[in-house]
PyMOL Python script that loads the backbone (N, CA, C, O; Angstrom):
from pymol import cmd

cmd.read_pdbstr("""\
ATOM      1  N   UNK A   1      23.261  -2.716 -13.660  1.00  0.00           N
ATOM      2  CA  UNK A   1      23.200  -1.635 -12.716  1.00  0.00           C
ATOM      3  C   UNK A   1      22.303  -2.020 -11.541  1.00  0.00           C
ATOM      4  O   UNK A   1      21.122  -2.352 -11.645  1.00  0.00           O
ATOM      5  N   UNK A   2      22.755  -1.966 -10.816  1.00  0.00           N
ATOM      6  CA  UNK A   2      22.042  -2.103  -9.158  1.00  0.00           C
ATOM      7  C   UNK A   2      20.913  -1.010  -8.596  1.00  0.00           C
ATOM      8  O   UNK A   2      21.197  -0.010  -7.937  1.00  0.00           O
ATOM      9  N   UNK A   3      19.748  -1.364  -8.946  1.00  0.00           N
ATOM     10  CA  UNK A   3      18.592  -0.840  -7.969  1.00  0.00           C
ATOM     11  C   UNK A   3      19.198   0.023  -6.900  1.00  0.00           C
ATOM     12  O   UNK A   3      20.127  -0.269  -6.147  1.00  0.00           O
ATOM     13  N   UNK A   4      18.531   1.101  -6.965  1.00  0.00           N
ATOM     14  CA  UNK A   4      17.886   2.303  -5.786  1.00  0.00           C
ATOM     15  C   UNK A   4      16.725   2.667  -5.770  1.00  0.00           C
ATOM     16  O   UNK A   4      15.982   2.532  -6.742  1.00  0.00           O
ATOM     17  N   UNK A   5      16.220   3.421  -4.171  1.00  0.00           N
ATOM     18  CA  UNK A   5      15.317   3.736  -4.012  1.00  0.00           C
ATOM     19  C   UNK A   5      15.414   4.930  -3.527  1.00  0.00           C
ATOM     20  O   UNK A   5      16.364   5.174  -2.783  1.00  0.00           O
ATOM     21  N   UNK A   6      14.438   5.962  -3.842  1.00  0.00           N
ATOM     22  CA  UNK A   6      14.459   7.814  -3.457  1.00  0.00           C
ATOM     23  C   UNK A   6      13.418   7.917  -2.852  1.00  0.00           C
ATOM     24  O   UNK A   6      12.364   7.894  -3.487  1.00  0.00           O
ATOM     25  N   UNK A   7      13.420   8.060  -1.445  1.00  0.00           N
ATOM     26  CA  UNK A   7      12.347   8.485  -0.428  1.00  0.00           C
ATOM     27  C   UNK A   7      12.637   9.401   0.310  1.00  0.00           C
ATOM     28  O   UNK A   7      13.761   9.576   0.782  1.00  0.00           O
ATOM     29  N   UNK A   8      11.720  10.058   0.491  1.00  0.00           N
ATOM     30  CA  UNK A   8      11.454  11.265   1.214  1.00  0.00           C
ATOM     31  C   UNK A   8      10.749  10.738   2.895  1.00  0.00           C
ATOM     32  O   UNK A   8       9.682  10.162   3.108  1.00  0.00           O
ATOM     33  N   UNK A   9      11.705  11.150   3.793  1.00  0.00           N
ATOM     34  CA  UNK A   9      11.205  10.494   5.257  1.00  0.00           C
ATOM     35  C   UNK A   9      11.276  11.971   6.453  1.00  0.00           C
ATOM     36  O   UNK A   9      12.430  12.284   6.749  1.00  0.00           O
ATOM     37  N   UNK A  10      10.604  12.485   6.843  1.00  0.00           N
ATOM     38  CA  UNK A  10      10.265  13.525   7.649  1.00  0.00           C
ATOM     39  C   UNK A  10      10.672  14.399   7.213  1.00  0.00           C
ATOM     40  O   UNK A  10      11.345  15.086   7.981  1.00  0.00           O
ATOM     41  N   UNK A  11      10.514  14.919   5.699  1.00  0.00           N
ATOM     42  CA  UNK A  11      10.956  16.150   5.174  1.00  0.00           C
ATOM     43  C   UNK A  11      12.429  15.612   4.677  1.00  0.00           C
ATOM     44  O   UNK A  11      12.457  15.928   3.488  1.00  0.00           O
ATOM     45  N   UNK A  12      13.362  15.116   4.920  1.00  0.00           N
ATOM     46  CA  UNK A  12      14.875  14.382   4.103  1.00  0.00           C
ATOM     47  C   UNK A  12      14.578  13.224   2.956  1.00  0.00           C
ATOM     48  O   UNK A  12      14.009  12.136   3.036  1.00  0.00           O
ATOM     49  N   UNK A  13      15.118  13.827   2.006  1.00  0.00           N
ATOM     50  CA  UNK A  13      15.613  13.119   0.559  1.00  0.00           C
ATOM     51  C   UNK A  13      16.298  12.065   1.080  1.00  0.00           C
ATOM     52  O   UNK A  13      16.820  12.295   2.171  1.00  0.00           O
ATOM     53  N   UNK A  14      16.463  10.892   0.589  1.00  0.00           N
ATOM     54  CA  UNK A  14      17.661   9.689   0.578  1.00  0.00           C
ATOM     55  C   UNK A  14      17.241   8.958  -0.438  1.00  0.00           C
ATOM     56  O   UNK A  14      16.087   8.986  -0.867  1.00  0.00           O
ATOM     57  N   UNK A  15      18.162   8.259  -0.883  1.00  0.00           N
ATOM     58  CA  UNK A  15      18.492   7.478  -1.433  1.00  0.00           C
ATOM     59  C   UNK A  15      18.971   6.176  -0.845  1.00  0.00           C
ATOM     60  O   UNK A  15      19.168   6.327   0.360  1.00  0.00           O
ATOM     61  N   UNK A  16      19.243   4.883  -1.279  1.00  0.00           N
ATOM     62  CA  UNK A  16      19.352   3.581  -0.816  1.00  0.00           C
ATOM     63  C   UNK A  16      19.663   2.595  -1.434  1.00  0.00           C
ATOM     64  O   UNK A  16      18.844   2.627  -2.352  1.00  0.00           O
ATOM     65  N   UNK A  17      20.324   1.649  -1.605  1.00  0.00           N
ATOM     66  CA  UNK A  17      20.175   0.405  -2.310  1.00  0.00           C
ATOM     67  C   UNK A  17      19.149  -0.411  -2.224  1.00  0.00           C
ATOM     68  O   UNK A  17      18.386  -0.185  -1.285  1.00  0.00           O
ATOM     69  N   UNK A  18      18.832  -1.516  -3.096  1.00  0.00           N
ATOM     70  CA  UNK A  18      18.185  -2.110  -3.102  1.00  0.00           C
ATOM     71  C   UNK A  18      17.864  -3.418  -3.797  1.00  0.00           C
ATOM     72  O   UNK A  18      17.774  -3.388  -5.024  1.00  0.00           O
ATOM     73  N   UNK A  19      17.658  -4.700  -3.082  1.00  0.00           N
ATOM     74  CA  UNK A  19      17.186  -5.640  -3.724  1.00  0.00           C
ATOM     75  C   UNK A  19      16.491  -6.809  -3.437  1.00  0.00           C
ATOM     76  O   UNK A  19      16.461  -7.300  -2.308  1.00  0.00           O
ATOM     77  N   UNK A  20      15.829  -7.361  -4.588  1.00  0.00           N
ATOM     78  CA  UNK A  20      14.804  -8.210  -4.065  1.00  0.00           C
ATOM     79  C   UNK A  20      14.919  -9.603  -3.637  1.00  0.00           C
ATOM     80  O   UNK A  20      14.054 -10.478  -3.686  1.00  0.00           O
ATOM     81  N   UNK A  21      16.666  -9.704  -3.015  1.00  0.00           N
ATOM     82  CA  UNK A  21      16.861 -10.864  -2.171  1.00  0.00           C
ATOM     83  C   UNK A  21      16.860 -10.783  -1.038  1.00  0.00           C
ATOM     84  O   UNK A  21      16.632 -11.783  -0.357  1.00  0.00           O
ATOM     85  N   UNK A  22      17.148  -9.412  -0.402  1.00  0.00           N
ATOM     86  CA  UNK A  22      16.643  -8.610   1.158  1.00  0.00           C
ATOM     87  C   UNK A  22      15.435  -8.325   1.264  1.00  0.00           C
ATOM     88  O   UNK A  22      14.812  -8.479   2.315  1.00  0.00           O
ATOM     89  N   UNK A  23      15.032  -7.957   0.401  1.00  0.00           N
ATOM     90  CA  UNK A  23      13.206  -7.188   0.497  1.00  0.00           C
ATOM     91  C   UNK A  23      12.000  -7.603  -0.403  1.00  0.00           C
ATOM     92  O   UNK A  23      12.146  -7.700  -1.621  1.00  0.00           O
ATOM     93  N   UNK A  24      10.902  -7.826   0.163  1.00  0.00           N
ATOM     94  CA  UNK A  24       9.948  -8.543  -0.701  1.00  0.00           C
ATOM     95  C   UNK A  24       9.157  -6.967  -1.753  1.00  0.00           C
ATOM     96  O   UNK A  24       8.289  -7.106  -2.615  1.00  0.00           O
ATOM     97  N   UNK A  25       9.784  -5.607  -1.327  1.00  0.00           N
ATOM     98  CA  UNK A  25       8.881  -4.719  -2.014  1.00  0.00           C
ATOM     99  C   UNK A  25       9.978  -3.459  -1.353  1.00  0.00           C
ATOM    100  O   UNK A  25      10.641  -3.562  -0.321  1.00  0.00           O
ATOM    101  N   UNK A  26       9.930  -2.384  -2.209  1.00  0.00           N
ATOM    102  CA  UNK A  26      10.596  -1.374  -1.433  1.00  0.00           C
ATOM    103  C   UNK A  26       9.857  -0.683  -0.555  1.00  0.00           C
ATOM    104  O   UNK A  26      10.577   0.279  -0.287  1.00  0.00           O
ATOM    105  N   UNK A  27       8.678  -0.558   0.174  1.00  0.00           N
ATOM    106  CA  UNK A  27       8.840  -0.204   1.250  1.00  0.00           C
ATOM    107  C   UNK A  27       8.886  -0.934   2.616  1.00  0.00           C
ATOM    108  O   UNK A  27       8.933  -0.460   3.751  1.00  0.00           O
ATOM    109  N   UNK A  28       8.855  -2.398   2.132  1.00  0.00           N
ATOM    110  CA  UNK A  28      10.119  -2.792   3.466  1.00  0.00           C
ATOM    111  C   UNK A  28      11.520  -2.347   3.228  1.00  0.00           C
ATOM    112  O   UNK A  28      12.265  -2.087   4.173  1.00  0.00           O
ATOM    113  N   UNK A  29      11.828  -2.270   2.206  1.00  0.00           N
ATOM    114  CA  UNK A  29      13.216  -1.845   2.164  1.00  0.00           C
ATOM    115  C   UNK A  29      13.773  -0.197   3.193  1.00  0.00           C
ATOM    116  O   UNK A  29      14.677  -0.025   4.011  1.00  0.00           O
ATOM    117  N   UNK A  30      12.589   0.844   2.553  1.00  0.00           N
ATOM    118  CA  UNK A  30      12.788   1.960   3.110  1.00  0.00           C
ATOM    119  C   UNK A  30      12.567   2.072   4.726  1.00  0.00           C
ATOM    120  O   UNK A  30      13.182   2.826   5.480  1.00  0.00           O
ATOM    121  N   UNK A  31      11.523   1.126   5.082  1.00  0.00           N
ATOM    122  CA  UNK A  31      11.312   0.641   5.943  1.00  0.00           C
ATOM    123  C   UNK A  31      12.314   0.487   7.370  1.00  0.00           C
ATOM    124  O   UNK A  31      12.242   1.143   8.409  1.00  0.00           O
ATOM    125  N   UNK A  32      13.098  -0.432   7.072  1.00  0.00           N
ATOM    126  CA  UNK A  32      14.394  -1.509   7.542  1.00  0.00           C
ATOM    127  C   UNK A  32      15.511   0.143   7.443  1.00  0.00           C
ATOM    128  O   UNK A  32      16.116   0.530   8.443  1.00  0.00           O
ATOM    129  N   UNK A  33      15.572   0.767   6.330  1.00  0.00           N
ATOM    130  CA  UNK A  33      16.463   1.812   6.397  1.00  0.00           C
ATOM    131  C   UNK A  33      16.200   2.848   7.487  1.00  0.00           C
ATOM    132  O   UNK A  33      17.196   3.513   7.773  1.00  0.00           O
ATOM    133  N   UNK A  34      14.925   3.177   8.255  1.00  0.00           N
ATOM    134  CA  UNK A  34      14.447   4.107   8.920  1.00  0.00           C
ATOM    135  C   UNK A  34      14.570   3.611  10.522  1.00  0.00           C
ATOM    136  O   UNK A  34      14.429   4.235  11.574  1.00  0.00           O
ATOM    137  N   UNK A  35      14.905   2.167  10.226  1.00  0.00           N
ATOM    138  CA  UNK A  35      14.338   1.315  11.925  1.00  0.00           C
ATOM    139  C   UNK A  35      13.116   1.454  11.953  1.00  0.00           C
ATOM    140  O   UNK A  35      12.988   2.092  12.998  1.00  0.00           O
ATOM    141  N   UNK A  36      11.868   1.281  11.454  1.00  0.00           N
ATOM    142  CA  UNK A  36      11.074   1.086  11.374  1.00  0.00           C
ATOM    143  C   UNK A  36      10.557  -0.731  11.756  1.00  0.00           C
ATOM    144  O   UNK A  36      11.261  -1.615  11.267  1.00  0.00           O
ATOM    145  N   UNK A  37       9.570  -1.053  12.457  1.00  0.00           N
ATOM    146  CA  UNK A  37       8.981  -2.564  12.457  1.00  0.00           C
ATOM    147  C   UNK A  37       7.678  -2.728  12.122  1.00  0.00           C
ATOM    148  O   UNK A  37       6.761  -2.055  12.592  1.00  0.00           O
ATOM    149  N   UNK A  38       7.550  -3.703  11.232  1.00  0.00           N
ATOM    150  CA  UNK A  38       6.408  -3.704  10.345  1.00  0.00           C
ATOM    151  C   UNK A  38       5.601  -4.557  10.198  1.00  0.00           C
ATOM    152  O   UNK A  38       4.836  -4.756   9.254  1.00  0.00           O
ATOM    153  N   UNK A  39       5.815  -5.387  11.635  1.00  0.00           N
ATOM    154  CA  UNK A  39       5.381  -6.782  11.904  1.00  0.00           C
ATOM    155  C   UNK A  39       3.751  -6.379  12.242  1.00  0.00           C
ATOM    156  O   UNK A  39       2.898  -7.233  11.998  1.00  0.00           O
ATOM    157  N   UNK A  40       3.432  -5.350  12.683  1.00  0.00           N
ATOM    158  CA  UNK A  40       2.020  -5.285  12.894  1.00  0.00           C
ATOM    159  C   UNK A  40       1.304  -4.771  12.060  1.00  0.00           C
ATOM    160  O   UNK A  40       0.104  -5.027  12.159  1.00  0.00           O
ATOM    161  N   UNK A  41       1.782  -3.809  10.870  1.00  0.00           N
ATOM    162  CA  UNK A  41       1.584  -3.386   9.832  1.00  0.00           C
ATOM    163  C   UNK A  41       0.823  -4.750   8.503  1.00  0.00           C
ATOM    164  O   UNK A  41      -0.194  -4.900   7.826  1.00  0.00           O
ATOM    165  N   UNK A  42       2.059  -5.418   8.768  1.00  0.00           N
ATOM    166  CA  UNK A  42       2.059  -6.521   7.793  1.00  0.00           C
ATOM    167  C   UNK A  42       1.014  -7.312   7.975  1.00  0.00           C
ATOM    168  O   UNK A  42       0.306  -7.527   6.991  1.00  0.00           O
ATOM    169  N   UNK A  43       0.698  -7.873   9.144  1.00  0.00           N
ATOM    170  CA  UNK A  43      -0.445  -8.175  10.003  1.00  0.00           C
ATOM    171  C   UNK A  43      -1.791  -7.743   9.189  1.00  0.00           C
ATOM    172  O   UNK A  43      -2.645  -8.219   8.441  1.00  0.00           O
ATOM    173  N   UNK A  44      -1.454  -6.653   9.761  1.00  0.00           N
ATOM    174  CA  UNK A  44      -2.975  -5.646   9.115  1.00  0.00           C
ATOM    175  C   UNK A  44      -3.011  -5.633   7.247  1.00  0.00           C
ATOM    176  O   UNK A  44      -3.983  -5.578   6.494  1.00  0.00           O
ATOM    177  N   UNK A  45      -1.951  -5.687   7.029  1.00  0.00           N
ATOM    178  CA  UNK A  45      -1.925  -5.914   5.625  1.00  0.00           C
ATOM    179  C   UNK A  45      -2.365  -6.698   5.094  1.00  0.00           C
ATOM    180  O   UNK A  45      -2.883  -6.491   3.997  1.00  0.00           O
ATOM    181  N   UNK A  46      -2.331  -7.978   5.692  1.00  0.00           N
ATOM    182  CA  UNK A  46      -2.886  -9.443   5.238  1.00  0.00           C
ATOM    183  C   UNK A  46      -4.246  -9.201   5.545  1.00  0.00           C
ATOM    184  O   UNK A  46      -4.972  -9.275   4.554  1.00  0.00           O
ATOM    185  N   UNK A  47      -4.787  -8.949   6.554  1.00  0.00           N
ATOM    186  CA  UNK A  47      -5.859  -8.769   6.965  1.00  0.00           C
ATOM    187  C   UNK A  47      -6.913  -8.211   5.811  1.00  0.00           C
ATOM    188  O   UNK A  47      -7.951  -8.716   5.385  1.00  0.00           O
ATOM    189  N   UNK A  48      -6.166  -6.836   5.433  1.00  0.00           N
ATOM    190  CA  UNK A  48      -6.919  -6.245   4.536  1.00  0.00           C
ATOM    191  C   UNK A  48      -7.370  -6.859   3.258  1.00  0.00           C
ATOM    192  O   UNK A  48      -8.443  -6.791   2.659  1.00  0.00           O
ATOM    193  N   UNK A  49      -5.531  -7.879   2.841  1.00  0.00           N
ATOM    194  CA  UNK A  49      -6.359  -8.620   1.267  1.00  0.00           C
ATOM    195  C   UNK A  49      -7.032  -9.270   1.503  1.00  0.00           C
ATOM    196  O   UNK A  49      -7.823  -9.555   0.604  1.00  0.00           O
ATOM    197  N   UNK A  50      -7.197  -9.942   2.820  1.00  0.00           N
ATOM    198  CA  UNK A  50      -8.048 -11.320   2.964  1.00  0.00           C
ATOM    199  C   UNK A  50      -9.578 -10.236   2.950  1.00  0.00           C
ATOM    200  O   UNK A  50     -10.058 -10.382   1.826  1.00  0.00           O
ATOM    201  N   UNK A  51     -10.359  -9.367   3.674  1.00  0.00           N
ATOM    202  CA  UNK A  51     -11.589  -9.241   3.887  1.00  0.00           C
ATOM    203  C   UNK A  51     -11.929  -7.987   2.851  1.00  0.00           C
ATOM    204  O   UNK A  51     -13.057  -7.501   2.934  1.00  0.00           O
ATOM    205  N   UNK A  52     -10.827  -7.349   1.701  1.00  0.00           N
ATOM    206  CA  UNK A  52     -11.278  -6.497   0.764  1.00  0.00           C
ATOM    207  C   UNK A  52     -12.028  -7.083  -0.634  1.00  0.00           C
ATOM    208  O   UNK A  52     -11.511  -8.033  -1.222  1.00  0.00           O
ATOM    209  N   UNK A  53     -12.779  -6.712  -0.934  1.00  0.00           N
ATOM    210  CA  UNK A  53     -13.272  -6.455  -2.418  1.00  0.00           C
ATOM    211  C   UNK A  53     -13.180  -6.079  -3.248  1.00  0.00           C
ATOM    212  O   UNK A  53     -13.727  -6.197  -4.345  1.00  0.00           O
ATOM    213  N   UNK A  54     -11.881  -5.130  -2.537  1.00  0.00           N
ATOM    214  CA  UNK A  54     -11.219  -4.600  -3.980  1.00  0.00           C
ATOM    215  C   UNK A  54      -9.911  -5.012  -4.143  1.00  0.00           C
ATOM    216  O   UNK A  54      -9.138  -4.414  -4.891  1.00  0.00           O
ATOM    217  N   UNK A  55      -9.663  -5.796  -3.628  1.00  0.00           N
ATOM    218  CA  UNK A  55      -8.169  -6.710  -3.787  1.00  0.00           C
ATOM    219  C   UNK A  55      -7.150  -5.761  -3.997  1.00  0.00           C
ATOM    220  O   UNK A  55      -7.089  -4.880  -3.140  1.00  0.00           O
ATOM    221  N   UNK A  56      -6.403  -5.718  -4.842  1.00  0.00           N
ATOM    222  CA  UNK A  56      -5.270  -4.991  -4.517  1.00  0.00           C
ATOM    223  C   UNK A  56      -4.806  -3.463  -4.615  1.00  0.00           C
ATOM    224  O   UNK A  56      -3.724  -2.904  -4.436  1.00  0.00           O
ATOM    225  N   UNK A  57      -6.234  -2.975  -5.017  1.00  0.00           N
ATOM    226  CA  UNK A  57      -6.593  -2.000  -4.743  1.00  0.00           C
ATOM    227  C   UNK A  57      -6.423  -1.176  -3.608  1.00  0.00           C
ATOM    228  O   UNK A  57      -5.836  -0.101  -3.481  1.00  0.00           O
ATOM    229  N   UNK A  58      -7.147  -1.992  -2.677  1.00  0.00           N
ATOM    230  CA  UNK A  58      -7.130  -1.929  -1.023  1.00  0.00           C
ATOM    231  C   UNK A  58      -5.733  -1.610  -0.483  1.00  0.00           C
ATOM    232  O   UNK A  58      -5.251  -0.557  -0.066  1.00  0.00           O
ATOM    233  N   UNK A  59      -5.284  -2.714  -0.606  1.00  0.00           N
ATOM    234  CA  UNK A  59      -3.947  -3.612   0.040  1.00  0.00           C
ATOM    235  C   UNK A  59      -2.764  -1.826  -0.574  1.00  0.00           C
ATOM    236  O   UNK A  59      -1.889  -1.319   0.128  1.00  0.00           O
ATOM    237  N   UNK A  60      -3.134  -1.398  -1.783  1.00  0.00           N
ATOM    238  CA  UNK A  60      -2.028   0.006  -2.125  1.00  0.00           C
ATOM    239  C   UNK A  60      -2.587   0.610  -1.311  1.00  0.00           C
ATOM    240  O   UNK A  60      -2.028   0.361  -0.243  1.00  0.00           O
ATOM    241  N   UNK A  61      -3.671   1.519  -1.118  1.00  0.00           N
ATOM    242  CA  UNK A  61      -4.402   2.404  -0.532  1.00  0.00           C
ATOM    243  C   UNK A  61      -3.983   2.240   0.862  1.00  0.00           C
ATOM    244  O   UNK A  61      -3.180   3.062   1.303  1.00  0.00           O
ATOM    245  N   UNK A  62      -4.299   1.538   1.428  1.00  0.00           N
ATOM    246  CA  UNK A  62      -3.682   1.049   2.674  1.00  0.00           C
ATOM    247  C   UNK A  62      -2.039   1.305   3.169  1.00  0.00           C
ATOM    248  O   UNK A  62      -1.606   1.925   4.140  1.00  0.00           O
ATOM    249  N   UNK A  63      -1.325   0.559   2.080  1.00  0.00           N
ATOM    250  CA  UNK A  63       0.197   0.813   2.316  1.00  0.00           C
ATOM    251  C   UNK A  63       0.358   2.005   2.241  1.00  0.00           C
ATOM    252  O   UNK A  63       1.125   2.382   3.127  1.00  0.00           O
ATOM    253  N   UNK A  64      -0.078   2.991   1.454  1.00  0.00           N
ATOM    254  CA  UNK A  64       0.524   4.494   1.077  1.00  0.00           C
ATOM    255  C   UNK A  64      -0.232   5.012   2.419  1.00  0.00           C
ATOM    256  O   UNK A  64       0.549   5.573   3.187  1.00  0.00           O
ATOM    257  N   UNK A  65      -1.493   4.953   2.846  1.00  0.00           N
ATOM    258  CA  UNK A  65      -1.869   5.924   3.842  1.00  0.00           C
ATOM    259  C   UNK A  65      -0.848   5.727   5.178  1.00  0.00           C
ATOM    260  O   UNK A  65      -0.331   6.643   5.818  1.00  0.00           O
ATOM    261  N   UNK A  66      -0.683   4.078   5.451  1.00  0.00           N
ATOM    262  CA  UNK A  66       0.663   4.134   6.612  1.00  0.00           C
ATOM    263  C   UNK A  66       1.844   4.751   6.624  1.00  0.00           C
ATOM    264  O   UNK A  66       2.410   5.351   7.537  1.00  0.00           O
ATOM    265  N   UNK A  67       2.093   4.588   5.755  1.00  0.00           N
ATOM    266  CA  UNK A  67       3.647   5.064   4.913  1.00  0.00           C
ATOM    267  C   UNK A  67       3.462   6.325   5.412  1.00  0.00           C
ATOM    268  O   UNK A  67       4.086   6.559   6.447  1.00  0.00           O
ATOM    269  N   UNK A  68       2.542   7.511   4.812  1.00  0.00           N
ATOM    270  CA  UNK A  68       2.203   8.487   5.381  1.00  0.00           C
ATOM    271  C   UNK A  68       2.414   9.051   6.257  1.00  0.00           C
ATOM    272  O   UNK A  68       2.976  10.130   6.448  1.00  0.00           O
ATOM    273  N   UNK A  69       1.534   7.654   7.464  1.00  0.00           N
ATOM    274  CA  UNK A  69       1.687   7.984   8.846  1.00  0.00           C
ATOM    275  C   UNK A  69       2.880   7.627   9.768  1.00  0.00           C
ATOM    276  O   UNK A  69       3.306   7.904  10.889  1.00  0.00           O
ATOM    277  N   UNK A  70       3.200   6.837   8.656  1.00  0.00           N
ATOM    278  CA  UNK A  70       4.786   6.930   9.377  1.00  0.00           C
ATOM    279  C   UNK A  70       5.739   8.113   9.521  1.00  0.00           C
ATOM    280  O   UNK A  70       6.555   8.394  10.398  1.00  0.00           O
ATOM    281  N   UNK A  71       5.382   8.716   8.391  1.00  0.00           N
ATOM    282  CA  UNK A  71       6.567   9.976   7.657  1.00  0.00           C
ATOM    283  C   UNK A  71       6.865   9.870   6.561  1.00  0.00           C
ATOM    284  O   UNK A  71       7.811  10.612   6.297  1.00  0.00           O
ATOM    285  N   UNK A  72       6.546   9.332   5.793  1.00  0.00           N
ATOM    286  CA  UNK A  72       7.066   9.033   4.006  1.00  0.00           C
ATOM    287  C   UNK A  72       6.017   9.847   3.979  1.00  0.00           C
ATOM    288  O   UNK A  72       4.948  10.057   4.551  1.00  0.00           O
ATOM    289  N   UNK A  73       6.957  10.386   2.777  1.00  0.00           N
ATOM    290  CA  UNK A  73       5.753  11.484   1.615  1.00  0.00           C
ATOM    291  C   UNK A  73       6.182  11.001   0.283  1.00  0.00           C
ATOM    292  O   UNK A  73       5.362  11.267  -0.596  1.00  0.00           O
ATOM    293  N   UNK A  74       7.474  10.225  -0.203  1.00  0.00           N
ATOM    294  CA  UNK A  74       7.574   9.721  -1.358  1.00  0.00           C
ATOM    295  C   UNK A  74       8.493   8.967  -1.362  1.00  0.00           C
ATOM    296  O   UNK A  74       9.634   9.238  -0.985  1.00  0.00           O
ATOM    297  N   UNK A  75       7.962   7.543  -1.949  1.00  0.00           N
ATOM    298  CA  UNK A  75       8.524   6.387  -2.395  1.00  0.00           C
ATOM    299  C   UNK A  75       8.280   5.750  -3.345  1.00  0.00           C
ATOM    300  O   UNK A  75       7.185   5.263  -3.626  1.00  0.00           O
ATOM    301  N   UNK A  76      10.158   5.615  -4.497  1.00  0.00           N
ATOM    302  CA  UNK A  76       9.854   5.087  -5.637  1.00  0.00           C
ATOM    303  C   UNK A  76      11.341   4.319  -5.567  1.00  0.00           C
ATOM    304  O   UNK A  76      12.159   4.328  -4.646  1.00  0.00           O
ATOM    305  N   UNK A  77      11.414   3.476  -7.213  1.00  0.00           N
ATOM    306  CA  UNK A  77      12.205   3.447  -7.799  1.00  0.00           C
ATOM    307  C   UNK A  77      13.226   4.780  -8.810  1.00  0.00           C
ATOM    308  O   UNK A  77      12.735   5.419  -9.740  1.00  0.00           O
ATOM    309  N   UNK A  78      14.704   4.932  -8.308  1.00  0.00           N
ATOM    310  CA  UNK A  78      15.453   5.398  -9.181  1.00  0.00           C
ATOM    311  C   UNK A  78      15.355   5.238 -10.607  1.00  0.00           C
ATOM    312  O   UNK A  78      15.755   4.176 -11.085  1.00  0.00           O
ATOM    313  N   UNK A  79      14.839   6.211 -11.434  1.00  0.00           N
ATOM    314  CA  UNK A  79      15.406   5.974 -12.715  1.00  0.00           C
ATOM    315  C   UNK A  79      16.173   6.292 -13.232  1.00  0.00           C
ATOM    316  O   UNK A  79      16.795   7.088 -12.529  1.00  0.00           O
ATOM    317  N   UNK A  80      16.853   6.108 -14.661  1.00  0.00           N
ATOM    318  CA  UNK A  80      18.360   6.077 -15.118  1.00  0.00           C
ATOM    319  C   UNK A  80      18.318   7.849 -15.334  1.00  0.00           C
ATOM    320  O   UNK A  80      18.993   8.661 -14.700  1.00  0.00           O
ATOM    321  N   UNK A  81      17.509   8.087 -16.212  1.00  0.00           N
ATOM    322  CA  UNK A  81      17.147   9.641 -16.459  1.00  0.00           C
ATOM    323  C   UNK A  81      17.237  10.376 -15.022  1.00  0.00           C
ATOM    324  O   UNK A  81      17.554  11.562 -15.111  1.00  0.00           O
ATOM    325  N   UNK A  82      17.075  10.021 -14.066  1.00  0.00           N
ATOM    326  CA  UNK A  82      16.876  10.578 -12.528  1.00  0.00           C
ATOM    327  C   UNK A  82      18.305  10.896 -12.272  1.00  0.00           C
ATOM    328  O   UNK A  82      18.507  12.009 -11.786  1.00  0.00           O
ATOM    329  N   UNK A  83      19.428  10.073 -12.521  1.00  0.00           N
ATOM    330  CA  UNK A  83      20.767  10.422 -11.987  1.00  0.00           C
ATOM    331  C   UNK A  83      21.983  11.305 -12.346  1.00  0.00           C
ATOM    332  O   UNK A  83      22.968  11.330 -11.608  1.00  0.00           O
TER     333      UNK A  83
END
""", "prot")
cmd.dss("prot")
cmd.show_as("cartoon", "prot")
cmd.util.cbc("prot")
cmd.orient("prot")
């Protein structure tokens, strides 16, 4: 069965395909679905694992607060029970 993803983007539900020969993580995936560019994001992303202390800690905290500020309020994986 083929991967989906259920995000919530300015108040709208969707759904999406998904996989990890297009996308290194699903929210580039949801990402790329919105027209979204994430080249400066990503940037800052690296940035963060390189000078945090809390390693990947950080690096989530970080992704979810952008995501945020992008317009996501929720991003996951589909589960089988979900459909």
């Amino acid at each position: 069965m083929a991967r989906q993803v259920i995000y919530t983007f300015k108040g709208k539900t969707k759904t999406i395909p998904f996989s990890y020969d297009k996308h290194r993580d699903l929210y580039e995936a949801v990402a790329e679905a919105e027209g979204i560019d994430l080249t400066q994001f990503l940037a800052m992303e690296a940035q963060v694992a390189v000078t945090s202390k809390k390693g990947a800690k950080a690096e989530k905290a970080f992704r979810r607060s952008e995501f945020a500020r992008y317009g996501f309020s929720s991003i996951k994986f589909v589960r089988e029970e979900d459909e």
